[in-house]
C-alpha positions as CSV (number, residue, x, y, z in Angstrom):
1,X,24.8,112.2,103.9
2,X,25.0,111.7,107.2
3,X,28.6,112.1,109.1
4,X,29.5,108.1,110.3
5,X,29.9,108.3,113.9
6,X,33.1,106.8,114.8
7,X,33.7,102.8,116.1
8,X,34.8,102.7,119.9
9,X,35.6,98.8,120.6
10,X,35.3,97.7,123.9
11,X,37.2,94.1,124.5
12,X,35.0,93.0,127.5
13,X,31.9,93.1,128.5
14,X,31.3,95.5,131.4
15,X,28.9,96.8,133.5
16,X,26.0,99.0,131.6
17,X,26.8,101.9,133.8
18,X,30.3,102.2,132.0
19,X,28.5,101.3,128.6
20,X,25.9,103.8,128.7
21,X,28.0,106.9,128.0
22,X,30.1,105.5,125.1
23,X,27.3,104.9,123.2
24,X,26.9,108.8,123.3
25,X,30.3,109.1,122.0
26,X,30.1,106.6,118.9
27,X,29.5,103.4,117.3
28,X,29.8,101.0,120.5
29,X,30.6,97.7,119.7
30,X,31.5,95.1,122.2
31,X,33.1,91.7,122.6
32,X,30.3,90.4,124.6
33,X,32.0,87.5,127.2
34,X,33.3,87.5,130.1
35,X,36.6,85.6,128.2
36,X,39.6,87.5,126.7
37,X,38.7,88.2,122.8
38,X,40.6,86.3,120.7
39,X,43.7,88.1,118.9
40,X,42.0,87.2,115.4
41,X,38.8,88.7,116.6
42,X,40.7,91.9,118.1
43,X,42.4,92.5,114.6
44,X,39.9,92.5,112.6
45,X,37.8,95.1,114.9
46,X,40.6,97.3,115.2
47,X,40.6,98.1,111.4
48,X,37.9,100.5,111.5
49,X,38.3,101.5,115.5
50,X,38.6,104.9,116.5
51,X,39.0,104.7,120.0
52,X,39.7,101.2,121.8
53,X,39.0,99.9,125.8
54,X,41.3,97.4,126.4
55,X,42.0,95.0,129.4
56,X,45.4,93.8,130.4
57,X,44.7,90.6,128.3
58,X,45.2,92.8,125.1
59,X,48.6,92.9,123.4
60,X,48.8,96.3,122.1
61,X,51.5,96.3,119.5
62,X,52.9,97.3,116.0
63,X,51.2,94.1,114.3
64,X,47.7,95.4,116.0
65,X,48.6,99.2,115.6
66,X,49.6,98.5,111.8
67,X,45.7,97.3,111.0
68,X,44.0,100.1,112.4
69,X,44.7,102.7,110.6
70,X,41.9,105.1,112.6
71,X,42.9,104.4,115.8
72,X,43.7,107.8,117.7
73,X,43.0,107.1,121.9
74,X,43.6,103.4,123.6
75,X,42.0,103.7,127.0
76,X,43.8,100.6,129.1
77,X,41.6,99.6,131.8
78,X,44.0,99.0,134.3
79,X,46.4,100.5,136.4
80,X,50.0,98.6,134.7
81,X,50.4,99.1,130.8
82,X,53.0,96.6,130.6
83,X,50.3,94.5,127.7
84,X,51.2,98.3,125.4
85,X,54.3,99.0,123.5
86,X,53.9,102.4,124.3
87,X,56.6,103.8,122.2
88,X,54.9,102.6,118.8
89,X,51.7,104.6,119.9
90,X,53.8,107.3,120.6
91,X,55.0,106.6,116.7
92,X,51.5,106.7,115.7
93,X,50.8,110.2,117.9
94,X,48.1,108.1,119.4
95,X,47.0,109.0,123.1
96,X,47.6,105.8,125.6
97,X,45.2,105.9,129.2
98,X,45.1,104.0,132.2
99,X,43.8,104.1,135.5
100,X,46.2,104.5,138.6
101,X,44.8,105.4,142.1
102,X,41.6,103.5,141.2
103,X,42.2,100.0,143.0
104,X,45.0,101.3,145.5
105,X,42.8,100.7,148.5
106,X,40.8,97.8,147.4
107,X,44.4,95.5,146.3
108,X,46.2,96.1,149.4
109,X,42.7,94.6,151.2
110,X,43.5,91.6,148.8
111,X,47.6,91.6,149.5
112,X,46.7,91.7,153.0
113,X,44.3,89.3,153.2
114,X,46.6,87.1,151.2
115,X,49.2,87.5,154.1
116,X,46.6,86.6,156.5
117,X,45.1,83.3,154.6
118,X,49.3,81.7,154.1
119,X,50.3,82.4,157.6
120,X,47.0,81.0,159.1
121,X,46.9,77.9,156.5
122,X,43.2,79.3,156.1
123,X,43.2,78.0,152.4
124,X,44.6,74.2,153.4
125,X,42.1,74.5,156.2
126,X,38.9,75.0,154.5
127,X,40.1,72.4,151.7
128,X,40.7,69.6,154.3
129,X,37.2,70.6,156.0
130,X,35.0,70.4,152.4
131,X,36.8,67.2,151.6
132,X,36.0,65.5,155.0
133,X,39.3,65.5,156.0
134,X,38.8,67.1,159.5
135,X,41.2,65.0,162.1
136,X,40.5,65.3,165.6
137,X,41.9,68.7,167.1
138,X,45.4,68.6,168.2
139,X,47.9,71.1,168.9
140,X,49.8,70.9,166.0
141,X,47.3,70.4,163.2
142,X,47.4,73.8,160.7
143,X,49.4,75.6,162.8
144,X,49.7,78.8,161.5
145,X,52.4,81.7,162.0
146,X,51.8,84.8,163.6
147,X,51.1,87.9,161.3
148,X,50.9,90.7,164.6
149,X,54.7,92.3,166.0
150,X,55.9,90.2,162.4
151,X,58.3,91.8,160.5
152,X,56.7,92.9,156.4
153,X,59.0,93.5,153.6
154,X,57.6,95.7,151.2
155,X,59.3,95.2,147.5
156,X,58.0,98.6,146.1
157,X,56.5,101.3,148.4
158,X,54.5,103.0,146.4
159,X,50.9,104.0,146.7
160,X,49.6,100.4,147.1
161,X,52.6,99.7,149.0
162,X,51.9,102.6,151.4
163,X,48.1,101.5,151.5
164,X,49.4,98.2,153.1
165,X,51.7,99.4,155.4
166,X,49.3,101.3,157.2
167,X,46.9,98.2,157.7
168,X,50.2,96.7,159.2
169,X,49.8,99.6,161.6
170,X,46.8,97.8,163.2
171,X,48.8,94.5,163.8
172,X,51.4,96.6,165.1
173,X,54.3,95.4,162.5
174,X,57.3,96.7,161.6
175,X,57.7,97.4,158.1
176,X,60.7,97.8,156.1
177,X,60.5,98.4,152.6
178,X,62.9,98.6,149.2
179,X,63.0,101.2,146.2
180,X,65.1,102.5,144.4
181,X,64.6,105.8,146.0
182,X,63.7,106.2,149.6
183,X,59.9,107.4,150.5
184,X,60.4,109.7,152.9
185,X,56.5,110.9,153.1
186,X,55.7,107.2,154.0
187,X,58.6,107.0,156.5
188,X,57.6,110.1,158.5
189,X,53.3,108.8,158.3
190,X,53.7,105.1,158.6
191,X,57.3,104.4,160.4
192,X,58.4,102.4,157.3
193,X,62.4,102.7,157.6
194,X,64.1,102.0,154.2
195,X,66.4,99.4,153.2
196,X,68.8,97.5,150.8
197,X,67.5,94.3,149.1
198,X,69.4,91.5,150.5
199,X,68.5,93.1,154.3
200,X,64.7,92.8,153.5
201,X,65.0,89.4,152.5
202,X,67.0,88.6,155.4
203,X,65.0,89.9,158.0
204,X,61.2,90.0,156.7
205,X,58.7,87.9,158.2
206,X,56.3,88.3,154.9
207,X,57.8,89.9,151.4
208,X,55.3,91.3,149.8
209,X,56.0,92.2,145.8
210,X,54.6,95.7,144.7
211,X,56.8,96.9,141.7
212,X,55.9,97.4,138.4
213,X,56.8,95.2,135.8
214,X,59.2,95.6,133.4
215,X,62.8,94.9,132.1
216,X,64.8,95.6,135.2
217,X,62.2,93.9,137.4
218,X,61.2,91.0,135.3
219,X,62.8,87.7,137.6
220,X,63.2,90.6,140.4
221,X,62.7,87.5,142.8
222,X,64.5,84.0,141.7
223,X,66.6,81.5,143.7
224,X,69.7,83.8,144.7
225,X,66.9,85.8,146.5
226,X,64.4,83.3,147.3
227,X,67.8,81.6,149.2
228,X,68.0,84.8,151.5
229,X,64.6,84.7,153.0
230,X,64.3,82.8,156.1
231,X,62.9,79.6,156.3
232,X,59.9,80.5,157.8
233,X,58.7,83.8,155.4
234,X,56.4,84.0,153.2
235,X,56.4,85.2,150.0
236,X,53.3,86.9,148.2
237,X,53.5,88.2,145.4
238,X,50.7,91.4,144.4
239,X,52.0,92.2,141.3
240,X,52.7,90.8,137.6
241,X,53.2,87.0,137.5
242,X,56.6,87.3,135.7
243,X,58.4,89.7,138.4
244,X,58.7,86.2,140.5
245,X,60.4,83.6,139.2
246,X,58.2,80.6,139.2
247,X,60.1,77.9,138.7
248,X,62.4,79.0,141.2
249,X,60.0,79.0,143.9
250,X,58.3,75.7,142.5
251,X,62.0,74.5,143.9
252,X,62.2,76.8,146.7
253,X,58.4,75.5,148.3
254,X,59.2,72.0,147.4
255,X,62.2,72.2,149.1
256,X,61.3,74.3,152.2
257,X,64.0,76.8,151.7
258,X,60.5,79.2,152.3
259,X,57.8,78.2,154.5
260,X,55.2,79.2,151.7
261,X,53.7,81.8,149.4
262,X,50.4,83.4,148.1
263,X,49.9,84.5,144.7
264,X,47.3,85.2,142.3
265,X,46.5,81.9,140.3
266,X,47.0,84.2,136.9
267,X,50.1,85.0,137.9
268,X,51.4,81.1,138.5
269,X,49.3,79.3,135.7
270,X,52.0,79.5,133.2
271,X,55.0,78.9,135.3
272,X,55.3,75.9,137.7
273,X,53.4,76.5,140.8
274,X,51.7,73.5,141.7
275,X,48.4,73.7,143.3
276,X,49.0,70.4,145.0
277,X,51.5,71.9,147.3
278,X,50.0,73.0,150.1
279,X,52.1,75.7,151.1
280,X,50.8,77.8,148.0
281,X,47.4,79.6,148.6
282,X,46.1,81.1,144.9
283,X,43.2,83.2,144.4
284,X,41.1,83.6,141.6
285,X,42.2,85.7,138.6
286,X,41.2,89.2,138.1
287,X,42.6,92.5,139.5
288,X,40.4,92.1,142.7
289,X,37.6,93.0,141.2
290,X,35.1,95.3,143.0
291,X,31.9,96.8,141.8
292,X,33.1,99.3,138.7
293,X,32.6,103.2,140.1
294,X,31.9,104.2,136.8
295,X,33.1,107.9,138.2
296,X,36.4,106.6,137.8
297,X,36.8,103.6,135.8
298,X,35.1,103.7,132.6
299,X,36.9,105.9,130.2
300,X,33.8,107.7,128.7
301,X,35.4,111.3,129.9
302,X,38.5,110.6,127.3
303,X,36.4,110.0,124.4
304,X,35.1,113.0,122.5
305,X,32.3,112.7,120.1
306,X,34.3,112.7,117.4
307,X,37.0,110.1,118.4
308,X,39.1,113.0,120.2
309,X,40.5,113.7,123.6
310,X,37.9,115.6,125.5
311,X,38.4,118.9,126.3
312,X,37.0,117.7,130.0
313,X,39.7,116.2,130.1
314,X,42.4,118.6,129.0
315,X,40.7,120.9,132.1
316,X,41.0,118.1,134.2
317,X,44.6,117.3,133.1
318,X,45.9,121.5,133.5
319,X,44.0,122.5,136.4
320,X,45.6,119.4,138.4
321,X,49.1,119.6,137.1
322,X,48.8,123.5,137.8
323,X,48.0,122.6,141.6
324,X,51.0,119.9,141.7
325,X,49.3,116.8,141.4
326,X,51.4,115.2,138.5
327,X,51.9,111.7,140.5
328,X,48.4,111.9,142.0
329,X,46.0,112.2,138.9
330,X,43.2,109.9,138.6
331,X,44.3,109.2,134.8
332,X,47.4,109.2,133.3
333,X,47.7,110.7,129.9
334,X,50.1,111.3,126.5
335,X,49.6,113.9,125.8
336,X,51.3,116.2,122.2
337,X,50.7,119.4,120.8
338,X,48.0,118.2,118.1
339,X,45.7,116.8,121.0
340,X,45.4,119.8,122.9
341,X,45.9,122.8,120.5
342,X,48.7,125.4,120.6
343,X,47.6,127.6,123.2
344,X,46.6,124.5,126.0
345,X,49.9,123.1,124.7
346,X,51.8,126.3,125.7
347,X,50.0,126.5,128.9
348,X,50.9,122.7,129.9
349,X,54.3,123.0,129.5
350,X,54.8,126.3,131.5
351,X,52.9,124.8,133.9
352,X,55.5,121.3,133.9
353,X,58.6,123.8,133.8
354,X,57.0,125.7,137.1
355,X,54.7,123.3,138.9
């Protein structure tokens, strides 16, 4: 009898250029829309899944983990994994994925262009124009602010962080940025000068949000902080939805303790952002999406025929940790002894004592 080949579910439909080498892997199957799969729909494929490709819309948890039973690799297409309890894979000794580095460039275009669109009212604009509501010209109709010699407030200077602040370079801005550590690689290349919290809010022309989420940063931005910005910066917000507070800046726009704020419409749909308030300019949902380089986003390199980490990838995974490139690999991977096999296990971790 022939061996079953085992189930890879994919919970989008994607291009066929990231489809075409998981069906060399397995038994592809597909939720084929462009809409989330339902969370019925997603547990009853999981029972018999091997390895699953999951968006951000997925919640991977202990009630999913518990019904699929085969389930050894989930491959997150996306850069956060905030949607994955990644402690009850770890319970599971089941390898978690995700793609960093991928959209770095390609969101800071879309954090700076959302910088850009509030300051200039470019979003009010066009609306007014397309509903015939073009006055005559007059000095004071949509007058903007000025984005050039501004002052940008980076929350979170990381590599999309970084990836802005040199764009601010060509508007010649200074940029002042916030982490809990200071990043002193991006302060000697870009001139970023770090510092505390309650100064960047103070002094920043534009804030722009770039931390992770999670439990320390959840509400990072509510009315305490929303109160120390000037009344004429922006806030815009690149990141996960619940790091801002949205009912606090519901109250803070309405109010004009901010002069406005750009956001993702994803990220405000579920709190209280209003679309009729002008000062708010929200964008579509969905990561910024540019044509899929299946080179690095589709996950067919981590998928071995058999449903097991690829030994591509293990190469891939040694050779760059032994040149030092922990923070700067493509894909981030957990990685245990069974996966790799004692001897590549051995060599890993000598290589992480003495990088």
């Amino acid at each position: 009898m022939a061996q079953q080949l085992p189930k890879i579910y994919v919970t989008r439909q994607l291009p066929e250029a990231a489809l075409a080498p998981l069906r060399t892997c397995g038994a592809l199957s597909v939720w084929e829309s462009d809409q989330a799969v339902s969370r019925e729909t997603l547990l009853y494929e999981v029972r018999d899944t091997v390895a699953l490709l999951s968006m951000v819309t997925e919640r991977i948890d202990d009630d999913l983990l518990d019904r699929a039973p085969q389930l050894r690799i989930v491959a997150n297409m996306a850069v956060g994994y905030d949607n994955v309890d990644v402690p009850a894979l770890t319970r599971r000794n089941i390898v978690l994925t995700n793609t960093p580095g991928v959209l770095t460039e390609t969101t800071a275009d879309l954090t700076f262009a959302l910088m850009l669109g509030i300051a200039r009212r470019i979003g009010e604009g066009e609306r007014r124009v397309r509903a015939g509501q073009w006055p005559v010209w007059s000095p004071f109709v949509f007058l903007g602010a000025d984005v050039h010699h501004a002052t940008l407030g980076i929350i979170g200077l990381g590599r999309i962080g970084a990836a802005v602040a040199r764009r601010a370079q060509g508007f010649e801005m200074r940029v002042i940025y916030h982490n809990r550590g200071q990043n002193r690689e991006a302060e000697e290349q870009l001139g970023c000068t770090w510092v505390d919290m309650d100064t960047l809010l103070s002094e920043s022309d534009f804030v722009v949000v770039l931390v992770p989420l999670g439990p320390e940063t959840h509400q990072l931005i509510s009315t305490p902080q929303l109160k120390k910005m000037k009344p004429t910066a922006f806030l815009v917000n690149a990141a996960r939805g619940p790091i801002v507070d949205a009912h606090a800046l519901y109250a803070a726009l309405r109010d004009k303790v901010i002069a406005g704020a750009a956001l993702e419409w994803r990220r405000a749909r579920k709190g209280a952002i209003a679309p009729g308030i002008e000062a708010v300019w929200l964008t579509p949902a969905g990561d910024w999406r540019l044509v899929l380089d299946t080179g690095e986003m589709d996950k067919a390199e981590l998928l071995h025929r058999r449903g097991f980490v690829s030994r591509r990838l293990v190469g891939l995974t040694l050779r760059r940790v032994a040149a030092g490139w922990r923070r700067r690999s493509t894909v981030r991977v957990w990685l245990t002894p069974a996966m790799l096999g004692e001897r590549d296990w051995r060599l890993l971790q000598v290589r992480l004592r003495n990088p």
